[in-house]
RODOKOL-606465 format. One record per residue (C-alpha): x, y, z; residue in three letters. Coordinates in Angstrom, 1 decimal. Layout:
<sites>
<site px="X" py="Y" pz="Z" code="ALA"/>
...
</sites>
This chain:
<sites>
<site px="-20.1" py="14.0" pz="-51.6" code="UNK"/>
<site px="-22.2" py="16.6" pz="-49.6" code="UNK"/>
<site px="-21.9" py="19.8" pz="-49.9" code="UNK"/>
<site px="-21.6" py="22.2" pz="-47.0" code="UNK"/>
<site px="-21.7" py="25.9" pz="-46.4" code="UNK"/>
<site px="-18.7" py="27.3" pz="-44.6" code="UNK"/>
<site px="-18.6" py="30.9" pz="-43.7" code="UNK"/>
<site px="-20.7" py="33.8" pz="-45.6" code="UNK"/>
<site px="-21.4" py="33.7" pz="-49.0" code="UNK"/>
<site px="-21.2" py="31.2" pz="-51.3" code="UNK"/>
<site px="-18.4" py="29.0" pz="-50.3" code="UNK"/>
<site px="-18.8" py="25.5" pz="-50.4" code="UNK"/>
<site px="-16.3" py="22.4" pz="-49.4" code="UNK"/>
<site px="-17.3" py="18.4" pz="-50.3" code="UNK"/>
<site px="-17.5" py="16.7" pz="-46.4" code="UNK"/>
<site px="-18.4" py="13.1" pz="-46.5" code="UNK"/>
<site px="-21.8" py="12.0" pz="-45.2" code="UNK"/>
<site px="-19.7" py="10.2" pz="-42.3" code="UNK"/>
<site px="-18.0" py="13.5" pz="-41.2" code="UNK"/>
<site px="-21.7" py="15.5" pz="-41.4" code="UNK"/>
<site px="-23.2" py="11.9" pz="-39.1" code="UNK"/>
<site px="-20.1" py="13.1" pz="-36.9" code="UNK"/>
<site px="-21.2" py="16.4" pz="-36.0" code="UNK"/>
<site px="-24.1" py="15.5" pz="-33.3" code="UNK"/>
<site px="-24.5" py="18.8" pz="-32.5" code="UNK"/>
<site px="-25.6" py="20.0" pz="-36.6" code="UNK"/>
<site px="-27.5" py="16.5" pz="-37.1" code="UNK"/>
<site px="-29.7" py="17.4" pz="-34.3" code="UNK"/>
<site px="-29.9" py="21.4" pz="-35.4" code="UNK"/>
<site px="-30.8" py="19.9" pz="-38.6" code="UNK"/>
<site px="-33.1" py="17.1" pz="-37.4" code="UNK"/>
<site px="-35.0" py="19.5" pz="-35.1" code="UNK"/>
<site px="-35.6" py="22.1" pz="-37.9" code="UNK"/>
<site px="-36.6" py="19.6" pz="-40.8" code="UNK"/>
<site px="-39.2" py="17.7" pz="-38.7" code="UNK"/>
<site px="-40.3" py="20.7" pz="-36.4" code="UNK"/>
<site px="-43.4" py="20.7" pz="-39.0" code="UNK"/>
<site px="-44.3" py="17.1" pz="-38.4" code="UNK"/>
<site px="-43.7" py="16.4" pz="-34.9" code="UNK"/>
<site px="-44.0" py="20.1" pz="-32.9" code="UNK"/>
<site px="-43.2" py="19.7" pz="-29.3" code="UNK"/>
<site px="-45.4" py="18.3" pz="-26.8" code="UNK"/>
<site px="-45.9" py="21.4" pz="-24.6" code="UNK"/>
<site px="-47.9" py="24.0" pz="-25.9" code="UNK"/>
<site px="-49.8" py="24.2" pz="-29.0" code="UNK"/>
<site px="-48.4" py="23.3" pz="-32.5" code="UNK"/>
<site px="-47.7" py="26.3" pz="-34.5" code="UNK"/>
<site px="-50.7" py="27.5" pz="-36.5" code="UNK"/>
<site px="-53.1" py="26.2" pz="-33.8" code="UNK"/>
<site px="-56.3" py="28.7" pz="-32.8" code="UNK"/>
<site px="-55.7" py="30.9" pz="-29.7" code="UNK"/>
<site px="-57.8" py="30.4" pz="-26.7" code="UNK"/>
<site px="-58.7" py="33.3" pz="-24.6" code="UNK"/>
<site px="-57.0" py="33.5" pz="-21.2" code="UNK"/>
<site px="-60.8" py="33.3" pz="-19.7" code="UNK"/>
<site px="-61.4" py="30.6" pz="-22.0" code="UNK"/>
<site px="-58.1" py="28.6" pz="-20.7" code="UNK"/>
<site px="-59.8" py="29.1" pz="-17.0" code="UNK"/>
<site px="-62.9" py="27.3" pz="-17.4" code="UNK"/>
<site px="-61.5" py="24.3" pz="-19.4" code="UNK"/>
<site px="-58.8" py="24.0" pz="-16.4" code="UNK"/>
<site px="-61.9" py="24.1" pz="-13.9" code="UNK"/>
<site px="-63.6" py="21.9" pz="-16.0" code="UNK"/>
<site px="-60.7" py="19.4" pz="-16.0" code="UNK"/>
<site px="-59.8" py="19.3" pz="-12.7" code="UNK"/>
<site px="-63.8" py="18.9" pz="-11.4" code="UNK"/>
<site px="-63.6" py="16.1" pz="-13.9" code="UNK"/>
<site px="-60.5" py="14.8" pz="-12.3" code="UNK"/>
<site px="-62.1" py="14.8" pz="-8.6" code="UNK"/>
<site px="-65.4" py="13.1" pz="-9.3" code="UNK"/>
<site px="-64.3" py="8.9" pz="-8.6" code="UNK"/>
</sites>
């Protein structure tokens, strides 16, 4: 059996796994949470990544849309 908090404190109940598969809701809470780390979203940059300057961001946007232009 699983065991799964209920409540505050220290309370625990036995759920089957199929009951905790159930809940879609918590299995994605729970999936999104455990592999945040691995597989960060696709917008933005992944936690922990260097920060650009503002001015910075500018001329690499510039730079990629000149590049975009040229056939």
């Amino acid at each position: 059996m699983l065991g799964m908090q209920t409540g505050v404190g220290s309370k625990y109940r036995e759920r089957p796994l199929t009951e905790v598969y159930e809940d879609t809701a918590t299995m994605q809470h729970w999936l999104a949470e455990t592999l945040r780390v691995l597989a960060p979203p696709l917008h933005g940059p992944p936690p922990g990544a260097p920060q650009i300057s503002p001015e910075l961001q500018k001329q690499l946007d510039k730079a990629k849309q000149a590049g975009e232009q040229q056939p």
